[in-house]
C-alpha positions in Angstrom: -0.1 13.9 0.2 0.6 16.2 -2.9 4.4 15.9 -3.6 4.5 19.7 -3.6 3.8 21.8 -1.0 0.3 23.7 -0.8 -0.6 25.9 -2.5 2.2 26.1 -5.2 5.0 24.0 -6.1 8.3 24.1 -4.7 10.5 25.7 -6.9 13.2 22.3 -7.3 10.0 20.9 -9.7 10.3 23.5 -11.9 13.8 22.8 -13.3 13.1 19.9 -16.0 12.9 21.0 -19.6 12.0 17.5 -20.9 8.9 15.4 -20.6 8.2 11.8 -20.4 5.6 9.8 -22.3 2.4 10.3 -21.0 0.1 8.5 -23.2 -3.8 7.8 -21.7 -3.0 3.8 -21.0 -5.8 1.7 -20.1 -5.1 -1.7 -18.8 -6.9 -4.1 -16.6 -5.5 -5.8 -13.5 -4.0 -8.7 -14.7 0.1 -9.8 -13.5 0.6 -7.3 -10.4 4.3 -6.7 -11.4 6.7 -6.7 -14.2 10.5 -6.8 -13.7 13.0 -5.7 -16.6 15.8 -6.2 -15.9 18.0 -4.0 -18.8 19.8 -1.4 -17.4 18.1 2.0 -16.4 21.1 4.9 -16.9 20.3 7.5 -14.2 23.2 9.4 -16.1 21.0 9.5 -19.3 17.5 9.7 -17.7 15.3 13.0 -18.6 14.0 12.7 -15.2 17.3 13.3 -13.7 16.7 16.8 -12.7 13.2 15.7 -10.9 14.4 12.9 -9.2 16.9 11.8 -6.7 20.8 12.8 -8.4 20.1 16.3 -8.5 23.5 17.9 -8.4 25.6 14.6 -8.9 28.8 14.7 -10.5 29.1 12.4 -13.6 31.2 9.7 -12.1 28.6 9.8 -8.7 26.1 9.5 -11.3 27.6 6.3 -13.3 27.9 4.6 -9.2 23.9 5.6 -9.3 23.7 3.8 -12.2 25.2 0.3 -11.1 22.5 0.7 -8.0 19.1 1.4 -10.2 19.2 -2.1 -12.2 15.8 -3.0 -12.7 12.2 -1.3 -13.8 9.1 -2.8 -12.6 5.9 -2.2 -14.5 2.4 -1.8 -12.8 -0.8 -2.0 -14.4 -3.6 0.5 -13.9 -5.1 -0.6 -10.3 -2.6 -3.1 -9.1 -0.5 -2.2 -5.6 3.2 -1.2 -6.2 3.3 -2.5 -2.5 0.9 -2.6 0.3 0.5 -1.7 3.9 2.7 -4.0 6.1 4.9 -5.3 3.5 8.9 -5.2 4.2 10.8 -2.1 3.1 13.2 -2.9 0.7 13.6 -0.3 -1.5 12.3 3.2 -2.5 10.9 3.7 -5.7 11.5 6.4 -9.0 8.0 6.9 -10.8 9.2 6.8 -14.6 6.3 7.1 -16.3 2.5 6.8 -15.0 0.5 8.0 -12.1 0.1 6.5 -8.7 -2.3 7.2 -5.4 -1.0 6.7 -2.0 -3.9 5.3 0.4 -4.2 4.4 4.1 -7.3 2.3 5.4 -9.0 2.6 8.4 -9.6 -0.1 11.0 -13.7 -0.3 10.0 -12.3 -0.4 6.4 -12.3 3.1 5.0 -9.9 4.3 2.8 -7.8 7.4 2.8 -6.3 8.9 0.1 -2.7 10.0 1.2 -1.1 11.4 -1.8 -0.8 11.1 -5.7 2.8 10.8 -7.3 4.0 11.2 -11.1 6.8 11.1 -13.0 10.1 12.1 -11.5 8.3 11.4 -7.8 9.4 9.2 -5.3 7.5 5.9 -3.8 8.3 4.3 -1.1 9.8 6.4 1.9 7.0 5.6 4.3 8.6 2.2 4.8 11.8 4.2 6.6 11.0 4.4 10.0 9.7 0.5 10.8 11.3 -1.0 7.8 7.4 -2.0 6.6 5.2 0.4 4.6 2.5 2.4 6.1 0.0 2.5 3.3 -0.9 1.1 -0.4 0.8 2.5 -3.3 -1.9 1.8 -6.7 -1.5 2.9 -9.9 -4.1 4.9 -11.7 -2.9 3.9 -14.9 -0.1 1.5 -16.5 3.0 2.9 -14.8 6.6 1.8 -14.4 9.3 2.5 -11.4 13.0 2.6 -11.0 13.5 0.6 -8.3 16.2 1.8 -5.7 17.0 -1.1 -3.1 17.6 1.4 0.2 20.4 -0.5 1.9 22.9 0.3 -1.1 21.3 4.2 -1.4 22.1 3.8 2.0 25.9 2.7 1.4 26.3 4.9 -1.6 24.7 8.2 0.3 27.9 7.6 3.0 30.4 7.4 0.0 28.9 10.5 -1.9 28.0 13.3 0.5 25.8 15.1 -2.1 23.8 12.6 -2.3 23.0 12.0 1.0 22.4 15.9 1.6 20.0 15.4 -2.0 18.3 12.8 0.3 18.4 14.5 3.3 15.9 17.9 1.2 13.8 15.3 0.1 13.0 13.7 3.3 12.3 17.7 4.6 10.4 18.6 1.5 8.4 15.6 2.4 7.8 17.0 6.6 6.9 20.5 4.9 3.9 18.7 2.7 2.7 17.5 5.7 2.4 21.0 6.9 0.9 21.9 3.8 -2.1 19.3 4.0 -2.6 20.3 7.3 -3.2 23.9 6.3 -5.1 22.6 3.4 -7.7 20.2 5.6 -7.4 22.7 8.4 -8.3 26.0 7.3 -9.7 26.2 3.5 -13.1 25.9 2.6 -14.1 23.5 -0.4 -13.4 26.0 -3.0 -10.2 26.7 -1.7 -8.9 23.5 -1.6 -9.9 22.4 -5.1 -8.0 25.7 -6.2 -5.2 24.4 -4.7 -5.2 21.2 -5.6 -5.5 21.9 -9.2 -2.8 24.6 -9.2 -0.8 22.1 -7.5 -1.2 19.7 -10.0 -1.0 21.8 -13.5 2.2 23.3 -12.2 4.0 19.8 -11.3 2.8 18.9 -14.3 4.5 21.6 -16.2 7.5 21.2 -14.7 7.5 18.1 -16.7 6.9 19.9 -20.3 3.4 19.5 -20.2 0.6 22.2 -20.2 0.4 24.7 -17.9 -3.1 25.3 -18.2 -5.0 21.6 -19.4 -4.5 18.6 -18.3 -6.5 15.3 -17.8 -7.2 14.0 -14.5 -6.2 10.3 -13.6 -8.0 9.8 -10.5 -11.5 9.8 -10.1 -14.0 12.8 -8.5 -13.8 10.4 -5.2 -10.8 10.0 -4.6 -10.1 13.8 -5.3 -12.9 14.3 -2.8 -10.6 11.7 -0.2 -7.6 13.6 -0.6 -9.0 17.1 0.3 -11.4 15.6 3.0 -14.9 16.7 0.8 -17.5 14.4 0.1 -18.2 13.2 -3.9 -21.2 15.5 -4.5 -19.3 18.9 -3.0 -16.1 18.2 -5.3 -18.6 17.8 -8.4 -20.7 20.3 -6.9 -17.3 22.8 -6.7 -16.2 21.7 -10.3 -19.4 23.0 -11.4 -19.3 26.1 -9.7 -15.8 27.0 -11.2 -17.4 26.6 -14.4 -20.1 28.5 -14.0 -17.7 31.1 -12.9 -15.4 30.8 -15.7 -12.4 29.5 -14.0 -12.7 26.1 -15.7 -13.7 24.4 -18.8 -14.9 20.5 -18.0 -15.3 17.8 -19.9 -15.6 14.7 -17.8 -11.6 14.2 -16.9 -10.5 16.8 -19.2 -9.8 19.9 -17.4 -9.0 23.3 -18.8 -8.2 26.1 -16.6 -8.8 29.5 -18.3 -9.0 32.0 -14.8 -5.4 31.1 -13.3 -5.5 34.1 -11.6 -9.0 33.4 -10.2 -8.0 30.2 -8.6 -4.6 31.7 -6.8 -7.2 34.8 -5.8 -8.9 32.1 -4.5 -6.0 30.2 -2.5 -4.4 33.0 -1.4 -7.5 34.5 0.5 -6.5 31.9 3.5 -2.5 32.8 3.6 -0.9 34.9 6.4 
């Protein structure tokens, strides 16, 4: 799922004033993984506010510290982990772009969900202590990784964090809502609209452009996510342009009617 809710963003991804890098990174598939294994300072991160130790005092923040020990790095395409693998730990996107996907028994794929920086990974695994679906990169990324059984440990010690933990996993039950709205009720248009207002504004929240942006997954697996078939979502994109509510260029996307796409979105609210 979006890690917003439909149609807007929450407003807890609108607090960061700092940006990651977020150079265009190519990559093939080559080693699946990368560990480092320097230290990664929560305390020090520009994520901080995005992420999990929202609210943390600074000594609750050098215990989050000791816990987050290692990146891992992910090349575009390869699986951070896959359906049925054990859940070990949950996962802070640092820098990159990743799709969530669930497959079918005759071997379709689903596109669950796309995560950025300051996003978590991982939470699926919770309930059965093995993940439900695939977690790929759409481009060279790196995680924080955050082994669960000491969040656990460390969530009983510090209150606010477990309470941090606790809005997460709700945030997460109220996206859920939201894609059901979304795949439920809104016709092609409208949940284009709403995916790209979705996306510009987490992406804003992160210091980037409110208004342009380039897209890191493809026209299909847009066209998964929102339940559409390839040829409406290109036929849609075109649409908006011929309207004026977009400028396209392949991936690049400009949005110059943002006022046209929430017209459009909030046509199907209550």
């Amino acid at each position: 799922m979006l890690n917003s809710t439909f149609p807007i963003a929450d407003a807890s991804d609108s607090t960061a004033h700092h940006h990651p890098c977020h150079h265009d990174q190519g990559g093939t598939s080559g080693c699946s993984m990368k560990y480092d294994t320097f230290k990664v300072a929560c305390s020090s991160c520009n994520l901080r506010e995005l992420c999990l130790p929202v609210g943390l005092s600074q000594p609750q923040l050098s215990h989050l510290d000791s816990l987050v020990a290692t990146r891992k790095t992910v090349k575009r395409g390869d699986a951070l982990f896959h359906t049925g693998d054990p859940f070990r730990s949950v996962y802070a996107v640092r820098t990159g772009f990743f799709k969530t996907r669930v497959s079918s028994e005759d071997g379709r794929d689903q596109v669950t969900g796309f995560q950025m920086a300051g996003e978590l990974l991982g939470l699926d695994g919770i309930s059965t202590d093995r993940h439900a679906c695939d977690a790929i990169a759409l481009e060279d990324s790196q995680v924080c990784v955050i082994p669960y059984s000491q969040l656990e440990d460390l969530s009983r010690e510090f209150s606010d964090l477990q309470h941090q933990f606790h809005k997460i996993m709700s945030r997460e039950i109220v996206r859920d809502h939201g894609v059901m709205l979304l795949l439920g009720s809104m016709r092609a248009e409208e949940r284009l609209a709403a995916f790209l207002l979705n996306l510009t504004q987490r992406l804003h929240a992160r210091g980037f452009s409110a208004s342009a942006l380039v897209l890191r997954m493809t026209r299909e697996e847009i066209g998964s996510y929102l339940g559409l078939k390839l040829e409406t979502v290109s036929r849609t994109f075109s649409k908006f342009q011929e309207e004026g509510l977009l400028e396209v260029k392949q991936r690049d996307i400009r949005i110059t009617d943002e006022a046209g796409l929430r017209a459009l979105v909030n046509s199907v609210r209550c």
